[in-house]
N, C-alpha and C positions, 0 to 999 in steps of 0.2 A: 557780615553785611558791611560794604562799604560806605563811608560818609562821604560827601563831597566837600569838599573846600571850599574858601573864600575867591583862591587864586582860580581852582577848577571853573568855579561858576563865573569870574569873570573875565576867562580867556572861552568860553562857549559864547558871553553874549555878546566878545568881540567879532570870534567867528561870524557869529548872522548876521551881524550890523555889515559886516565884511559882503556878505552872501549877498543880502538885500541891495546894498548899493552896487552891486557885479552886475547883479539881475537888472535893476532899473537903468544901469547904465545899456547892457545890450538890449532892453527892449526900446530905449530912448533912440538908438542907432537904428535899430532896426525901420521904427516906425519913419526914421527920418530919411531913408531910401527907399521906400516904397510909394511912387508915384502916388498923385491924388487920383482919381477916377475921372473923366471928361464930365465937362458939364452937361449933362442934359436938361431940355426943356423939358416938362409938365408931357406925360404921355396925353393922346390927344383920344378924343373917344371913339377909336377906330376898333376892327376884329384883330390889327397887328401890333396893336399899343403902340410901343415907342419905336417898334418898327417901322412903322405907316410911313413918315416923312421919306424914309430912306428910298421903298418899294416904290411911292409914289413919283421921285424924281428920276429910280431907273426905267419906271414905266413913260414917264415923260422924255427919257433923253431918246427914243423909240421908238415918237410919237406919230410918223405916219407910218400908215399900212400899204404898203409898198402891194401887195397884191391883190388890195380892190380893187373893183370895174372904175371907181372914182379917180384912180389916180390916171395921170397923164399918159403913163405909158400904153393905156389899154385902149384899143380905139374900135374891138369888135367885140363883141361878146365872147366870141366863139374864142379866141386868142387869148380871152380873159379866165372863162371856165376851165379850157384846159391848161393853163397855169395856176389855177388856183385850186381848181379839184386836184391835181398833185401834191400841192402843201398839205391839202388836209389828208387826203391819205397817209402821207410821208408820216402826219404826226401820230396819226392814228395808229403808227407800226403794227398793221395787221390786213393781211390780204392772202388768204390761204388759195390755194389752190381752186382752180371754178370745179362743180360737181353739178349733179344732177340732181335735181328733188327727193327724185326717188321717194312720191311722197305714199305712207299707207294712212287708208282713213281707218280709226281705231272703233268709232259709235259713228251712227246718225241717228236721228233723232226729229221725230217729223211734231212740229209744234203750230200748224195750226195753218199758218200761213208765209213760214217760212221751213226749212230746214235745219237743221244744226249737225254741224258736221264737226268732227272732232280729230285732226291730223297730226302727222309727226311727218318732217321733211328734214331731207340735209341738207345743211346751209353752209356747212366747210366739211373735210375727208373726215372729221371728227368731231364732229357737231351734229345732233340731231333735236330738232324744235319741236314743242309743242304749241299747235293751235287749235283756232274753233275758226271753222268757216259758216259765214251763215248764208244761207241761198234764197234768194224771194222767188213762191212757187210760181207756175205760171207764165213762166219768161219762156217767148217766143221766137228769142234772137240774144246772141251774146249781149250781157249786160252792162253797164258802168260798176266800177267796183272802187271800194276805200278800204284803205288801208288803218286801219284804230289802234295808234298808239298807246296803251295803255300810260297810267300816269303814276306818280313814284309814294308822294305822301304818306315815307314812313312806313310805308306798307311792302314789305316781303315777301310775305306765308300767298300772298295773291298777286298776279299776272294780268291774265287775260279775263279775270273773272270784275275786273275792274271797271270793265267799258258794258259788260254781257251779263244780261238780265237770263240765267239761268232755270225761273221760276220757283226752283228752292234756294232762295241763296246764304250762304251763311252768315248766321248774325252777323257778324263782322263787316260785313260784307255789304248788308240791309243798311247800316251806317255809315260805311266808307259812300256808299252811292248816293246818299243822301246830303253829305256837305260836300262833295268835291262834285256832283252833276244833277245838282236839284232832284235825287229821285230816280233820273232816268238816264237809264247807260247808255250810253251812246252806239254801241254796237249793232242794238238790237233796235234805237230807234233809224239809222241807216237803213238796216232792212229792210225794214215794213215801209220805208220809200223808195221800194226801189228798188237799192244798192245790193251788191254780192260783197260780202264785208269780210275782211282777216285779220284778226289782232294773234298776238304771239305772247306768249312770255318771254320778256328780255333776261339778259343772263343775268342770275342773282334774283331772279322774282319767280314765285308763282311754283311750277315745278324743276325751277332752276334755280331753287334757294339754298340757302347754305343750311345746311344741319350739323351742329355737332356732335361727337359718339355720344358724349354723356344725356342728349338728347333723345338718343334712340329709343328709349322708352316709351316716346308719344307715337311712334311710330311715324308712315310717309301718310297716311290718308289723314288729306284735310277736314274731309266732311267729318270725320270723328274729334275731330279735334276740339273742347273749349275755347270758351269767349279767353278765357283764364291760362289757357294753352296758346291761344293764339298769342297773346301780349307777352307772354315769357320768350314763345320761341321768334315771334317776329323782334325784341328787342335785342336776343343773341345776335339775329341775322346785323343788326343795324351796328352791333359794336364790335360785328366785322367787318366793317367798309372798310378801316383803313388797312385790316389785313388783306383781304382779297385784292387790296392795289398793289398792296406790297409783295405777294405771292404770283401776281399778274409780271410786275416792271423787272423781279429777278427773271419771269421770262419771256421777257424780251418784248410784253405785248402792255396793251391797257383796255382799259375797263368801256368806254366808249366808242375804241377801236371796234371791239366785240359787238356789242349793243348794234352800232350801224349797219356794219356787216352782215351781220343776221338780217336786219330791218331792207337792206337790200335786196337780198337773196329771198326775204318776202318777194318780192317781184317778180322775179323768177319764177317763182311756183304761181304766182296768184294768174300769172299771167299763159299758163300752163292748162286752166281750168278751162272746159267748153264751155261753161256759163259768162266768163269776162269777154270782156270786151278789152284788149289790150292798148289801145287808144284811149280809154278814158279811164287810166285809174288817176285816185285821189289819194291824200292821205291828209291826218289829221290826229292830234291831240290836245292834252293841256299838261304842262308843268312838264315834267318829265317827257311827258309825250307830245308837249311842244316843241322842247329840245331835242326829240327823236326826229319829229317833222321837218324842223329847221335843217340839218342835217341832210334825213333823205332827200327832200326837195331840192335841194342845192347840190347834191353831188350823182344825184341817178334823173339822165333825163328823160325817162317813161314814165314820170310822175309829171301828169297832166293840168293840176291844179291841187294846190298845196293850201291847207290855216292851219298855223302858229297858235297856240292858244293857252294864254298866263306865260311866257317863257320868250321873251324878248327884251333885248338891253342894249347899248353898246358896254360894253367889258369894264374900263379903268372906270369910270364912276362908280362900280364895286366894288372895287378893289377898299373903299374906306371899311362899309358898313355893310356890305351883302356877301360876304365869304360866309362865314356860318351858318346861313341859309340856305345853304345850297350842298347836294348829295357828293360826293368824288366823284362819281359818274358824271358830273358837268365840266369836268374838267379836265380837258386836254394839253396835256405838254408842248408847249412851246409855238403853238398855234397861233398864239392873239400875236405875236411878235409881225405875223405878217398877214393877218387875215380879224377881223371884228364880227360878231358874231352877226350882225346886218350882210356883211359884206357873205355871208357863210348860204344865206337862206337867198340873196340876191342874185345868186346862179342860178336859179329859179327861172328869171326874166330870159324870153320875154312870156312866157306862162305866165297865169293868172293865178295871184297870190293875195291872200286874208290874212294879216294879223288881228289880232284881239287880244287888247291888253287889259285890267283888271286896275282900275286905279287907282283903287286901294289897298294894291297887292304892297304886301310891306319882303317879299324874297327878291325885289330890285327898287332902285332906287329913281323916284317917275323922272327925274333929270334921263336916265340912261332908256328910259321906258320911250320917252317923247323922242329924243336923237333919235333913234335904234329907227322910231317909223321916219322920221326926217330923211335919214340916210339911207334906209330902202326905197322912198319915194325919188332921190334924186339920183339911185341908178336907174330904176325905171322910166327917170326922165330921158336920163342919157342914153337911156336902149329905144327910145324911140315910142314906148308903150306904157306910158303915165298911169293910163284908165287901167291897166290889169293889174295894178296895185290899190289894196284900200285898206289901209289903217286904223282900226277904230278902237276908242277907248267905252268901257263899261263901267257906271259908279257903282263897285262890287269889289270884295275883297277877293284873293287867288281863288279861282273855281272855273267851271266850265256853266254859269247858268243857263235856263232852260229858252231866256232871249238869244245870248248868244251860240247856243244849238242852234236854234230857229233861224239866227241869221246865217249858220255855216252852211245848213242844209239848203238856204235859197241862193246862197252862191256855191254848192257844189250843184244843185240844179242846172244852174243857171249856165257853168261851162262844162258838166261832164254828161247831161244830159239832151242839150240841144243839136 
């Protein structure tokens, strides 16, 4: 066994002394070339943190919309729509080939005083939709017809079943209708005034929802499904949004694109039916299916009178505090660069249009709630037809209530009936 030394032990603790001060000297240099970081202000309480300032001034350097009816260049409508329904298209990247309905009815179902009719039509060479048409008996001449938006609230596992009192409807279902429409779905209240009615399921709702394999287990039928089943597989569906965008933009398409396009090619078919009356259809939602309506109405002009309902803003005063409120499906690439969401539903004019806004809706912000009817009112001014716009606010939080029903149905009376 070796001993160490006097000399041994104090040429080792020269060594470290040696080692340590190597060390501290290169991390001294080191530290002494590595820039400081810029100084940032205090993140501001925005959905983009310390982003916000930055997004805000290139939203600002931007700041008019070159292809509203408001701006200078536009002196007819006509010149106006067809350059501005091209932008949105363009952004929408999706315009499939035109087809024919080719629609089959799968059930009808005779309830009373109306009909319910249960369809699949095609709406691209490879797309086929499901809806429900519902028909008021007794009609003795093509009818006025509405087109029912369905609305999005989180809700996947169901579509069309959103606005359509079914008579059995599934729990789920019994409560979705009851905070977002007082109770009473708007589908089936259309009808029984009247109205020849068709809501669809948009892509990603209803029977165009996403399922995963490991899913497969619940199987596809809704009606067997749990209150407990629902809330698993509709929360799957929802922490695929941003895949389904991202699966959509590798090709080549987007999530909105889709949605509309289908929502058009409603018209097509609805307009196909011997009970319509292809002059007077309407259309109409809330949240989601306000943003469906804003859309149709603005870019298809066989929609004879159009309400907006919970789902109105102009854009950049979102951009602080309403981005996470809102689905990827509200959102179109590159769009607001030359077009504001007013300016979208304002091709509309000079047709008769109804917003209704919720002013206690906290998914916009009432600054952009109040503008948004400002700036639809003064295209309307400028198209020469003030009176076929009306704006109105309700003290209610996001919903569709059973006043605001009440007021859409006397103003779809009012122009798709007389």
């Amino acid at each position: 066994m070796s001993t160490s030394t006097r000399r041994d032990f104090l040429a080792a603790v020269s060594s470290a002394t040696a080692l340590a001060a190597t060390t501290k000297d290169a991390n001294s240099l080191v530290a002494a070339e590595v820039p400081a970081d810029l100084v940032q202000s205090t993140p501001p309480a925005a959905n983009l943190g310390s982003l916000f300032p930055t997004v805000e001034r290139l939203a600002a350097a931007d700041a008019e919309y070159d292809y509203s009816f408001l701006h200078p260049r536009f002196k007819t409508l006509d010149e106006f729509k067809q350059a501005a329904r091209a932008k949105v298209l363009d952004a929408f990247a999706y315009r499939p080939a035109p087809v024919e309905p080719q629609a089959e009815v799968i059930e009808r179902v005779d309830l009373g005083d109306y009909v319910r009719e249960k369809v699949v039509f095609s709406t691209s060479p490879l797309l086929r939709v499901p809806a429900y048409v519902l028909i008021p008996k007794g009609l003795n001449k093509p009818a006025p017809a509405i087109i029912d938006l369905h609305s999005h609230g989180g809700m996947f596992l169901f579509g069309k079943e959103k606005v359509t009192d079914l008579g059995r409807n599934h729990p789920t279902m019994v409560g979705y209708h009851q905070r977002n429409y007082d109770g009473r779905p708007t589908a089936t209240h259309w009808v029984r005034r009247g109205y020849v009615v068709i809501t669809i399921d948009a892509f990603m709702f209803g029977e165009r929802r996403y399922l995963a394999a490991d899913d497969a287990k619940h199987g596809w039928e809704r009606s067997r499904y749990t209150e407990e089943d629902v809330a698993h597989l509709n929360q799957q569906c929802r922490n695929k949004e941003s895949t389904i965008v991202k699966g959509l933009t590798l090709a080549g398409l987007t999530w909105p694109g889709i949605v509309t396009w289908d929502d058009m090619r409603t018209v097509d078919y609805l307009s196909t039916r011997p009970e319509v009356d292809p002059q007077r259809i309407g259309c109409v939602g809330v949240s989601f299916g306000g943003h469906r309506t804003l859309f149709l109405a603005g870019l298809d002009e066989r929609i004879a009178a159009a309400c907006v309902v919970g789902f109105m803003s102009t854009v950049r005063p979102m951009i602080r505090g309403h981005l996470d409120t809102h689905s990827f499906v509200h959102f179109v690439p590159h769009l607001h660069r030359y077009l504001d969401l007013p300016d979208v539903v304002s091709m509309m004019a000079p047709k008769p249009l109804l917003v209704q806004q919720c002013s206690q809706d906290r998914l916009f912000p009432l600054e952009g709630m109040q503008a948004s009817v400002e700036k639809i009112g003064a295209v309307f001014d400028k198209a020469g037809v003030p009176e076929r716009f009306q704006g109105k606010f309700y003290d209610v939080p996001h919903r569709f209530s059973l006043p605001m029903q009440d007021d859409a149905c006397a103003f779809f009376d009012r122009h798709l009936k007389a």
